[in-house]
N, C-alpha and C positions, 0 to 999 in steps of 0.2 A: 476420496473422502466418503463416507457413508453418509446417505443422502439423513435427510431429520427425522428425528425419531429412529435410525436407525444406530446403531452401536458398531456393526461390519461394513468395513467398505465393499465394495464389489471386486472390486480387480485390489492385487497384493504381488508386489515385487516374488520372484521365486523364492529367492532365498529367505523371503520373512511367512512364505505360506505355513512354517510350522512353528513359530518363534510366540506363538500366546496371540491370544485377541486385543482390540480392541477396548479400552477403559472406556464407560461415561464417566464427564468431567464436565463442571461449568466455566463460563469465562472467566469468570472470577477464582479459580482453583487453576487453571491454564494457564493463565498471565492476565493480571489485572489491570486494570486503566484506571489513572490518576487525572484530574482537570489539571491542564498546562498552566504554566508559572505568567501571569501577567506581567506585561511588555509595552509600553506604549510608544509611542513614533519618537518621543522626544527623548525618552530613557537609551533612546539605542543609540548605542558606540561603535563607530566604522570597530571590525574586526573579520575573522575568518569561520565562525561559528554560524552554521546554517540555523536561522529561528522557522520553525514547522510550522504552519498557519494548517488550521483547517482545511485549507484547500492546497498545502504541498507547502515545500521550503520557498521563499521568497525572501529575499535580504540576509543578510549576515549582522553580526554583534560582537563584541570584541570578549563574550564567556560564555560557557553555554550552562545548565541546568540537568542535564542526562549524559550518557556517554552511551555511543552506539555498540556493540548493535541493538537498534532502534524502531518501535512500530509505533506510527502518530495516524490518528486518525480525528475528524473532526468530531466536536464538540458542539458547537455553533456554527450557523451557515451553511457551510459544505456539510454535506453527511455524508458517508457513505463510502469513499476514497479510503484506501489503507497507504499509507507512504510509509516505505521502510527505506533505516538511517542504516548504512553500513558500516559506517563506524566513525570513532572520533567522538566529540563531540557535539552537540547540539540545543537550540533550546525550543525545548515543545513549546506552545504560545499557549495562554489562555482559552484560544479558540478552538484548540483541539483536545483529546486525550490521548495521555503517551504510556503504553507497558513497562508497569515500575522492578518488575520479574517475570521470569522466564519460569523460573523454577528448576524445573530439569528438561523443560521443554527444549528442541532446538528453534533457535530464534526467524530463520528463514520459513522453517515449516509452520509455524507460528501467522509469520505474514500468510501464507497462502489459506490455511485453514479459515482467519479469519478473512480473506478476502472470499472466500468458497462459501460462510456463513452469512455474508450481506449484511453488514452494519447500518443501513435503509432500514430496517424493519423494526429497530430501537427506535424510530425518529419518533417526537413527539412534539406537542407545542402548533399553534396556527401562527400565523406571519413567518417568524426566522425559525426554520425547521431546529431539535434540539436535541441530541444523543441522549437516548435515559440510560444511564450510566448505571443502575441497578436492574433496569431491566435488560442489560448486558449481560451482568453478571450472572444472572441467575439463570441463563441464557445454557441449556446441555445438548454438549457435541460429544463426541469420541476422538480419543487419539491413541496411540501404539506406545506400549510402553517402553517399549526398545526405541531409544533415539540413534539407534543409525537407520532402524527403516526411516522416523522422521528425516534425518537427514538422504536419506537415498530420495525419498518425495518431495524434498524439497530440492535436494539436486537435478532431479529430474525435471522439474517444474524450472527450474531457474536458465536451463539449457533451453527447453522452449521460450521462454522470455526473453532469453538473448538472439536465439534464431530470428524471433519475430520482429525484434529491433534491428536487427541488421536487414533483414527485409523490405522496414518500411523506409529505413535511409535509400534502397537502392531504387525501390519505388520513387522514392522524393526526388532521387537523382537523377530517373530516366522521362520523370516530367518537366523537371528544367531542360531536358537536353532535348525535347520533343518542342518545347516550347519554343527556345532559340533556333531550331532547326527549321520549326515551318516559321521564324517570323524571316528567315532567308529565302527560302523555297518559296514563297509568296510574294506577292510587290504588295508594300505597305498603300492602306487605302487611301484614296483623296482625301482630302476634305472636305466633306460634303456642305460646309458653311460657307458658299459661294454668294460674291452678292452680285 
């Protein structure tokens, strides 16, 4: 992604090195954010529809409000987290804001841009930090106007994502097996609360 202020990225897949530059575009012409549909604890009905909190999905509701694929990011509270819905559907919460189009954007390369762009730096408000949802918008990146490079960047990106998740399961897995391992190899200690 080209760093701010800039319009070219640095590095470009080969095949897109001669396929046209790079657009300036705001977030608000890229895919805009809406304040999420309010929800409160007693309105919600057991169901299979993930509700998106500001700080990630949490709970289910028995309809959703959007239909994936999905980018919710906080509103209130959390700021900063981009969570994308991969499809189905979903209901963004009040707490956050959720991309009401794409446009002709692809929806994957979308998440990543905006996570590359730090939605942190809209935050406003003292006490409960607060997304400025205009100063979002008006907020200019660059993107390709060819979406299969979009899509090739975001495929690309989304392969390291998976790498790195498969990674940190195996990590978690060879710390369980370190941990039962030395509590055998070891003689479990006294009790030191002798009287």
């Amino acid at each position: 992604f080209p760093r701010e202020g800039e319009t070219q990225p640095r590095l470009r897949f080969p095949e897109f090195q001669n396929t046209g530059e790079w657009v300036a575009k705001s977030i608000g012409e890229i895919a805009p954010l809406q304040r999420g549909f309010d929800l409160t604890s007693d309105e919600i009905r057991p169901g299979n529809v993930p509700i998106v909190y500001s700080n990630g999905p949490k709970g289910f509701h028995e309809r959703g409000m959007a239909r994936g694929p999905g980018i919710v990011t906080g509103r209130s509270g959390t700021i900063g987290k981009i969570h994308f819905v991969e499809q189905g559907d979903y209901w963004p919460h009040n707490t956050s804001l959720w991309v009401t189009s794409f446009e002709w954007h692809s929806p994957r390369f979308v998440f990543y841009l905006y996570e590359q762009i730090g939605f942190l730096r809209f935050s406003s408000g003292s006490g409960v930090p607060t997304l400025n949802r205009n100063d979002a918008h008006s907020f200019v990146t660059a993107t390709p106007l060819d979406i299969k490079e979009q899509q090739r960047i975001a495929s690309c990106l989304t392969s390291l994502d998976d790498l790195i998740a498969a990674q940190t399961q195996k990590l978690a897995a060879l710390k369980t097996h370190k941990k039962a391992l030395m509590q055998q190899l070891f003689p479990a200690p006294e009790d030191q609360h002798r009287e």
